[in-house]
N, C-alpha and C positions, 0 to 999 in steps of 0.2 A: 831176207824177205823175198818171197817169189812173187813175181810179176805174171799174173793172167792175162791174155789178149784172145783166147781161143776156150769155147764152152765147154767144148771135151779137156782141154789142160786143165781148165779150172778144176774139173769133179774129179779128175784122177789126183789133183793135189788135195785138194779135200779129201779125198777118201783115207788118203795116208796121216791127214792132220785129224781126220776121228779114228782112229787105231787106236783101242785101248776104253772107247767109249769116252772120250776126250770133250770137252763142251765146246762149239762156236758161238763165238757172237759176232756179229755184223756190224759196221757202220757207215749208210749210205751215203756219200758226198759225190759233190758237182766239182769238187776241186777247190784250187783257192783257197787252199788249208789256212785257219788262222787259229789261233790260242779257245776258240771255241769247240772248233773238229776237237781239237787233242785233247780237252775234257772229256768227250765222248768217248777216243779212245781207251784214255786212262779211267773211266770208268765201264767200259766195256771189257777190260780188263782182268780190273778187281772180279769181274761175275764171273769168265768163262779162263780156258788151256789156252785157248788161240785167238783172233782178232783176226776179222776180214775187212779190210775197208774198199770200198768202190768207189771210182772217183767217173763220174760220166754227168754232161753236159745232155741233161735231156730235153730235146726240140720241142716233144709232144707239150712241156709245160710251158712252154713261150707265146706267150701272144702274139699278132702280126706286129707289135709296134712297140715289142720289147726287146732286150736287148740281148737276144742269142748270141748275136755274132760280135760281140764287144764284149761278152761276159770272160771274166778273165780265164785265162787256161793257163799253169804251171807245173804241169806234169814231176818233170825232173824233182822242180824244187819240193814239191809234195811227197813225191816218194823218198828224199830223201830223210823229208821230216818225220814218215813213218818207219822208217829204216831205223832210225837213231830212239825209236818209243817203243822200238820192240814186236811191231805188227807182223805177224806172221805170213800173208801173204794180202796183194793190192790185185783188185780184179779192174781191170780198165778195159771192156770193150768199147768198139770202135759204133756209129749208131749203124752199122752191115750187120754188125750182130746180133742188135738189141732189136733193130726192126728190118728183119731182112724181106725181100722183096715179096710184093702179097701181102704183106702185115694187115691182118684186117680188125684187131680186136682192141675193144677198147672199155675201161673198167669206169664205172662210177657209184662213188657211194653217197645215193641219196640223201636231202636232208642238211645232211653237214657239209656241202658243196657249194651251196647258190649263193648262201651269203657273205657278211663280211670280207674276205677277199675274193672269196667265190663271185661276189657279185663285180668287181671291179675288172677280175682277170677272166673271164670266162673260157671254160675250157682248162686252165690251170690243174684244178685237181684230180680232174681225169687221167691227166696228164699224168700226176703225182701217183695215183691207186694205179694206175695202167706199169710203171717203171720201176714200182714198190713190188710190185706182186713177182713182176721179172725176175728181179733181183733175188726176190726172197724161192721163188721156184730154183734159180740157179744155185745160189749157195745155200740153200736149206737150211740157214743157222739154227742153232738154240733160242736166241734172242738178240737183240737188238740193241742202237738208241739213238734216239733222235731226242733234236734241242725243242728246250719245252718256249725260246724264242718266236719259235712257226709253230704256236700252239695249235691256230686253226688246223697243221697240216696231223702233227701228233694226236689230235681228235679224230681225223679222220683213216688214217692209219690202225691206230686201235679198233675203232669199226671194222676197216675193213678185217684184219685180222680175224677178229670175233665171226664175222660175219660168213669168210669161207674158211673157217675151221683151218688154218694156216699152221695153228701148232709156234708161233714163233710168238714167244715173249717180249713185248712190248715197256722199254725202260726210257723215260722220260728227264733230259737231265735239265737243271737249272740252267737257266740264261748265264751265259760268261760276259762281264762287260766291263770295259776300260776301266780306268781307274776315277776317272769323268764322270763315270755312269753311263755311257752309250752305251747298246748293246753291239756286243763283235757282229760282225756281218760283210761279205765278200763285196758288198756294195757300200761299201764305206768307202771303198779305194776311190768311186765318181765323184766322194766329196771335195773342193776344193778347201783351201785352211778355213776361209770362211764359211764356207758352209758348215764343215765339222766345228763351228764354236758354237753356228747359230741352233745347230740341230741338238746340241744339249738341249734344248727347251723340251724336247718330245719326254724322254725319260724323267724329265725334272717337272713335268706339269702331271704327269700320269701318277709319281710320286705323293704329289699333293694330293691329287684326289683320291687317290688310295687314302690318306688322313684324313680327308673330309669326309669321302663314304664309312667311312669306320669308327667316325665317331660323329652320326646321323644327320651328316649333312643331306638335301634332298640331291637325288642321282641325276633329275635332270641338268638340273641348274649347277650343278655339278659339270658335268658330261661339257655342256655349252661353256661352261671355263677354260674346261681345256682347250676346245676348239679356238676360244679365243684366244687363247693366251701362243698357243704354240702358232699358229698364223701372225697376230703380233712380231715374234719371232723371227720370222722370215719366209714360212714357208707359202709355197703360192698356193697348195690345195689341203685340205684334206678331206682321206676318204669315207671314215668311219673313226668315232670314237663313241664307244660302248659297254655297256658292262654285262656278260653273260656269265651264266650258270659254268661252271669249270669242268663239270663234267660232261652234259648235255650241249653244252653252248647256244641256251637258248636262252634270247633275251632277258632280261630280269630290272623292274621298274622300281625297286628297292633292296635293299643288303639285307638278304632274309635265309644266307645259306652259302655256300663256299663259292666265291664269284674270280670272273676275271677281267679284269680293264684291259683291251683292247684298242689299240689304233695304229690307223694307216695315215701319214701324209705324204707331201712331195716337196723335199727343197732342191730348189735348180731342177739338175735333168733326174734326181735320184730318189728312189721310192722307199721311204724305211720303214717299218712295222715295229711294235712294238707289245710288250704286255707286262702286266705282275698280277700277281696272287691280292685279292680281296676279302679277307673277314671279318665278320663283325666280331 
């Protein structure tokens, strides 16, 4: 596996990995690989010759009062978990590369931004379309895949794609989660044991309601179960729990069409999100 740190290395090694009209596909991460990354990989895979994965901690999506510089970093250990899957080459720029001095531009794609965690993390998905777009100029893949986990972020991604005619294939894989039912997530590691017992409730109440909205329970009274139930639980906030339209992601006051439950809370210092697929 080749290791990228330099923009020009990187396009000269891709250009030798499309020799032949050869397919790329991409998988952007922040590091902190866990059994969820490597679905993506291995289904990044099956589609394309080659596999690029990025591992970069990006600033621009951190809030002032999040947790950039406590987010985990494992470089080694990451690469060599991509080494042993087969990835073709790990592009790791440093943030001199990704925003070097003067950086003045910055993306957003309206609409699908402000709410649900748009509304909590502001500035976030800017963040996310502004490092997306990077990435995807840099290594030019075929296509892609990102976890259908960060729904909100895989909706707005597709947008953007669509929107400046990117040309890169957008693949959305299923949530990978413990055996418990939690969903993987690099912020599991801030749970202590007790918090990882107490925070089953999030996937196990959003469960339920997925059976209750699907076989005509009403969605508000609905919706306010889970809040209470998962608070019950343990957690000190939450942010949103909601049920949108799956493609649009725009609210929806009854199960009339291919929906997604949606939520955010907070146990202890850790923020978890969560989601599943809804139909009548």
């Amino acid at each position: 596996m080749q290791i990228f740190r330099d923009l020009n290395a990187l396009r000269g090694g891709l250009a030798g990995l499309r020799a032949g009209g050869a397919r790329i596909a991409m998988v952007p991460t922040m590091g902190a690989l866990h059994a969820g990354h490597m679905k993506l990989v291995e289904e990044a895979q099956a589609r394309a010759d080659h596999v690029i994965v990025s591992i970069f901690v990006n600033p621009t999506q951190f809030g002032p009062n999040e947790d950039l510089s406590a987010y985990p970093r494992q470089e080694a250990q990451d690469a060599d978990l991509l080494r042993a899957a087969g990835v073709a080459a790990l592009w790791a720029p440093t943030v001199e590369v990704m925003y070097p001095a003067g950086f003045a531009t910055s993306i957003r794609v309206s609409g699908l931004s402000e709410e649900l965690d748009g509304a909590h993390r502001p500035g976030h998905f800017d963040g996310v379309a502004t490092v997306v777009s990077k990435l995807f100029n840099q290594v030019r893949p075929d296509m892609a895949c990102f976890g259908e986990k960060d729904y909100q972020q895989l909706a707005i991604i597709r947008r953007l794609v669509a929107d400046l005619d990117l040309g890169v294939e957008i693949v959305g894989v299923p949530t990978v989660r413990d055996s418990d039912g939690l969903a993987l997530s690099s912020r599991n590691a801030y749970l202590s044991q007790e918090e990882r017992a107490r925070a089953l409730a999030l996937p196990h109440a959003l469960n339920d309601a997925r059976f209750a909205l699907e076989n005509g329970a009403d969605s508000k009274a609905t919706l306010a179960n889970v809040v209470e139930v998962i608070r019950a639980a343990g957690f000190e906030s939450v942010d949103y729990v909601e049920l949108r339209d799956s493609a649009t992601l725009r609210r929806l006051e009854s199960l009339d069409r291919p929906a997604r439950l949606l939520a955010a809370a907070k146990i202890g210092k850790t923020r978890l999100i969560d989601n599943i697929a809804v139909n009548r």
